[in-house]
C-alpha positions as CSV (number, residue, x, y, z in Angstrom):
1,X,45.7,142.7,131.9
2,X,45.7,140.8,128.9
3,X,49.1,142.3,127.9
4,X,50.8,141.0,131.4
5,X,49.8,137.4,130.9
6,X,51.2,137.4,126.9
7,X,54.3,139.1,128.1
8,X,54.6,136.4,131.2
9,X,54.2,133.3,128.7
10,X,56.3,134.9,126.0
11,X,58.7,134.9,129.0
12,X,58.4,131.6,130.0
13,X,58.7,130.1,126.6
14,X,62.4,131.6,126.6
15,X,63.2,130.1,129.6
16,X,61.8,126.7,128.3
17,X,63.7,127.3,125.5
18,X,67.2,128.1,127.3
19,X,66.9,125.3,129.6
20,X,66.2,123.0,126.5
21,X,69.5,124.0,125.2
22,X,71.7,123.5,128.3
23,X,70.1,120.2,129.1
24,X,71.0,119.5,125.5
25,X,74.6,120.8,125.4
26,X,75.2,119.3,129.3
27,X,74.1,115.9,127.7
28,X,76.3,116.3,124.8
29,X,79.5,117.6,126.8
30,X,78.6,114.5,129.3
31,X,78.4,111.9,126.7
32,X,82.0,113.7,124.7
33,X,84.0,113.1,128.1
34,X,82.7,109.6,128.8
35,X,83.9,108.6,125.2
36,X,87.0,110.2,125.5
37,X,87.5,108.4,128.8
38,X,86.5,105.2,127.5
39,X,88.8,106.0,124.4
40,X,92.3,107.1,125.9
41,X,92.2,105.7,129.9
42,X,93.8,102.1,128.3
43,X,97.5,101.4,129.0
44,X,99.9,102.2,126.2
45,X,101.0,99.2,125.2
46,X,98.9,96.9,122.8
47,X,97.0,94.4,124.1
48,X,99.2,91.8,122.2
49,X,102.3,93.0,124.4
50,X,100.0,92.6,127.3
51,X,98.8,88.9,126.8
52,X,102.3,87.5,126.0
53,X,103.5,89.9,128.8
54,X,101.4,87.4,131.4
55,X,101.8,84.7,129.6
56,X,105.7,84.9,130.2
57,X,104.9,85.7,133.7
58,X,102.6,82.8,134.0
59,X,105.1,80.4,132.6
60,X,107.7,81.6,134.8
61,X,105.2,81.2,138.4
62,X,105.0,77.5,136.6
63,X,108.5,76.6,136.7
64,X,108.7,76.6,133.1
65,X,110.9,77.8,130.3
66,X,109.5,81.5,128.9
67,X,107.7,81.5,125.3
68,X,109.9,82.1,122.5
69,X,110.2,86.2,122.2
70,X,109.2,88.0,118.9
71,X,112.8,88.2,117.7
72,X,112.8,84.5,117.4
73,X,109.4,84.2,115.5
74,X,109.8,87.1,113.3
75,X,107.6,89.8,113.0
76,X,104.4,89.2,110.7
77,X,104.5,91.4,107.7
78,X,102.1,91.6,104.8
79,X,103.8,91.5,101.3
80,X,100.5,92.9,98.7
81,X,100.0,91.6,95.3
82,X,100.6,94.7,93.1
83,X,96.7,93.8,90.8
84,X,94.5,91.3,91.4
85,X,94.4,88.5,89.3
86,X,91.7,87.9,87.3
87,X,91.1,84.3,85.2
88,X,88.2,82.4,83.9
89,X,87.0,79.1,85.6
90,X,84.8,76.7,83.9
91,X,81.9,75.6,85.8
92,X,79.1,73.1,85.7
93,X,76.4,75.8,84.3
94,X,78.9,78.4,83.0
95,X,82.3,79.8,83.0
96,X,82.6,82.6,85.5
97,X,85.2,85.5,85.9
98,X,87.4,85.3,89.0
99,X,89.2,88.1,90.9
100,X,90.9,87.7,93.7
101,X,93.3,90.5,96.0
102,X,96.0,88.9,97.7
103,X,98.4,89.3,100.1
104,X,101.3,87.3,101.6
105,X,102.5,86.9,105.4
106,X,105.9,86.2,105.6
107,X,107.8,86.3,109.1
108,X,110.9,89.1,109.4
109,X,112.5,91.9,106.7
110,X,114.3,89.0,105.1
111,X,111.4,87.6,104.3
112,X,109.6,90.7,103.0
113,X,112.9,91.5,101.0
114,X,112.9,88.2,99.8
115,X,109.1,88.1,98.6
116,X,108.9,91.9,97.1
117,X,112.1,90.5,94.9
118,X,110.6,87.4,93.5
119,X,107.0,88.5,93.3
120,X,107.2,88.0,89.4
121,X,107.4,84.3,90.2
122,X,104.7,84.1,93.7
123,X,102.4,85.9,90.9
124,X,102.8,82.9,88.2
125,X,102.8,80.4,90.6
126,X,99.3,81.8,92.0
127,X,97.8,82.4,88.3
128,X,98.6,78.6,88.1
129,X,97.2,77.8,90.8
130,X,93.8,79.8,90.5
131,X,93.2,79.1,86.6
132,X,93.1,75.4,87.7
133,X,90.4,75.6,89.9
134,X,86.5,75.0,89.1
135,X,83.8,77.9,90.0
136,X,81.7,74.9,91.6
137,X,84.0,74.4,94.5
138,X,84.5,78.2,94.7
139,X,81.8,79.0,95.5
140,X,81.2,77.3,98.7
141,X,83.7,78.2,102.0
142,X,85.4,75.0,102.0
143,X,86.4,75.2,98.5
144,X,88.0,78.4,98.8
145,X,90.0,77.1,102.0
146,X,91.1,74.4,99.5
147,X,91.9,77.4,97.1
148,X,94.3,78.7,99.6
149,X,96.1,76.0,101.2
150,X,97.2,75.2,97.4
151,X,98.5,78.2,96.7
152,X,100.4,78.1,100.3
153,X,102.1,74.7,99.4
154,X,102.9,75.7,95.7
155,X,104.4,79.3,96.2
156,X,106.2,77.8,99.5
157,X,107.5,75.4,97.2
158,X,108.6,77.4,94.6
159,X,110.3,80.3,97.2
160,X,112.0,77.1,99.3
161,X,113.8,75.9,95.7
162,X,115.3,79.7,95.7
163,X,115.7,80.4,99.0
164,X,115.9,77.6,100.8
165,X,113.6,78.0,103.7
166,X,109.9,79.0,104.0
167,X,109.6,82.2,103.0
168,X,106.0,82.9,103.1
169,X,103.9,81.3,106.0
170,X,100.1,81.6,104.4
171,X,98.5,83.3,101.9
172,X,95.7,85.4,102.5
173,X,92.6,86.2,99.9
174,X,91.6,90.5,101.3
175,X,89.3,90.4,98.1
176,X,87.5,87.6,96.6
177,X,84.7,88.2,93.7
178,X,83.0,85.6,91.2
179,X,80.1,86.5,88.7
């Protein structure tokens, strides 16, 4: 008798066990389709296309003139510094070590083309530009904004004696690091 009632909980402990395991893989098969639902049930197009998409089709319902298309504006392209550049800047306490990754947006291939050629000269421009700042004002937010709308003027300044025209539209800092 004792035998039966070992054999009957062995037997329910499998069956514990199994029903563990589906609950568990049901769960996990559940959760898989909801994210890949969630993941690949959006519309194709990005959601940039989509908001200037209505906005045309707002502007048009108002009476007025569409938005100026992409073509127009230029596409946004990101021209990379080949190395960062690293300088010294004196500061109140001590000098520090400065290096900073940058990147360029320029508007259209012409622009791009335009950039990768002269990036000899955008780099000595920004070296300028950097080496003459203090680690005091780098280190706060506002400083660094500062940091960045000088380099926009000077390297805009410098490209629109070549070119002409405003070649690059800002200058953007994708690494920043002071000790």
């Amino acid at each position: 008798m004792a035998e039966e009632e070992l054999q009957i909980e062995e037997g329910g402990k499998k069956k514990g066990k199994m029903m563990l395991i589906i609950i568990v893989a049901v769960v996990l098969l559940g959760g898989g389709a909801a994210a890949y639902f969630l993941l690949f049930s959006g519309s194709d197009e990005p959601a940039a296309e989509q908001l200037a998409e209505a906005d045309a089709q707002a502007a048009q319902a108002a009476g007025e003139a569409a938005p100026s298309t992409k073509a127009e504006v230029g596409t946004a392209l990101y021209v990379a510094m080949p190395r960062p550049f690293v300088f010294n800047v004196p500061g109140s306490g001590r000098d520090r070590l400065v290096q900073i990754k940058v990147q360029l947006l320029v508007r259209g291939s012409d622009n791009e083309e335009l950039a990768k050629t002269h990036i000899p000269l955008i780099e000595g421009t920004l070296l300028q530009v950097f080496s003459s700042a203090n680690a005091d004002d780098l280190v706060t937010e506002a400083g660094k904004i500062e940091l960045r709308e000088q380099a926009v003027n000077e390297v805009q300044k410098v490209l629109k004696d070549i070119a002409g025209h405003d070649v690059v539209e800002r200058v953007l800092f994708t690494g920043f690091v002071m000790q």
